[in-house]
N, C-alpha and C positions, 0 to 999 in steps of 0.2 A: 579311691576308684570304686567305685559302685559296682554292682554284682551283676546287675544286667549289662553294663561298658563293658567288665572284662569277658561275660560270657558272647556278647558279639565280636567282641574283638580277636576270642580263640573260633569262633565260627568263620567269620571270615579270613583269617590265616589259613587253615585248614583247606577252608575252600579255592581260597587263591592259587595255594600249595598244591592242591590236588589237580586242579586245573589246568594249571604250570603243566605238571609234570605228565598231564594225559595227552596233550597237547608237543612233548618230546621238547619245550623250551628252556634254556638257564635264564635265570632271573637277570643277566644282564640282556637277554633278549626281549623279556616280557616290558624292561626299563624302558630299552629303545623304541619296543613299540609305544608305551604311554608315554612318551617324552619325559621320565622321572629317571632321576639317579637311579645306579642301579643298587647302591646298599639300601636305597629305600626301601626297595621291594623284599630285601631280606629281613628289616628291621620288623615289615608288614606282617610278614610269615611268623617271624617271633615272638608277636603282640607287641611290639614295643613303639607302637604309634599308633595318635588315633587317626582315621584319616576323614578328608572331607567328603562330603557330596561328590563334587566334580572329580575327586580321586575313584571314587566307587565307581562313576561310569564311566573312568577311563579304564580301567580295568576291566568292567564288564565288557565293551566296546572291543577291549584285545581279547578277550576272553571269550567274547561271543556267546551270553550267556547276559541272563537281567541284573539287575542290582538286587534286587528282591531273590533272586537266586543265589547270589553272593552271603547275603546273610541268612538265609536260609539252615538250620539245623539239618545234617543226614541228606540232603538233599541232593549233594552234588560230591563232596567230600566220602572217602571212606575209612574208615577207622583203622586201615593197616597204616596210613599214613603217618 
């Protein structure tokens, strides 16, 4: 895995995660909104999936926030996380 993959991939975990949790959801509620299993959304958080296109804007979409926001460094994410 390439070094810019794993560092968006801990970018948007983080982001997802931060978001999730500003927002007072569990990841099986974030699932049901994007219509995805809900250990997806855990394995997302972990880094342990890459995801697609249409995954990113379903998550931005529950998230309510851009996709360019989602990978974003410091942007949305904060580092107690």
């Amino acid at each position: 895995m390439s070094e810019t993959n794993t560092e968006l991939r801990k970018i948007l975990a983080r982001n997802v995660r931060a978001l999730r949790l500003q927002k007072e959801i569990s990841q099986e509620q974030l699932a049901n909104i994007c219509k995805l299993h809900r250990t997806y959304i855990g394995s997302v958080e972990r880094m342990e999936r890459n995801v697609t296109i249409g995954t990113l804007i379903k998550f931005a979409n529950a998230l309510n926030v851009t996709v360019i926001d989602l990978l974003t460094k410091e942007r949305i994410y904060n580092e107690s996380f």
